[in-house]
C-alpha positions, 0 to 999 in steps of 0.5 A: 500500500503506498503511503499518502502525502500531502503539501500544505501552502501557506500564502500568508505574508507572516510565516509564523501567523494563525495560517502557520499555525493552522496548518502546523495543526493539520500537519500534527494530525495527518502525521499521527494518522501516517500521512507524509506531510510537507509545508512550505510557505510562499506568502513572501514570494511572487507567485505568477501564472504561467508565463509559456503564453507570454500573457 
């Protein structure tokens, strides 16, 4: 049986705000029940759209 993954983004600008600690809490939750869990943060970085159509 593969093991489930999850990737949580935060996109708050504060890394270490209420959406940190949201997610710090889901993160907890789904690795007690084995899930891998990966949580980055791109709230301080500019997030674009795909830029292949040069829109």
């Amino acid at each position: 049986m593969k093991k489930l993954k999850a990737l949580l983004i935060n996109g708050s600008p504060r890394a270490k705000g209420c959406t940190y600690t949201a997610l710090t809490e889901l993160k907890n939750t789904l690795e007690q029940e084995g899930m891998e869990v990966e949580l980055i943060h791109v709230g301080h970085k500019d997030v674009h759209g795909c830029i292949a159509c040069r829109l």
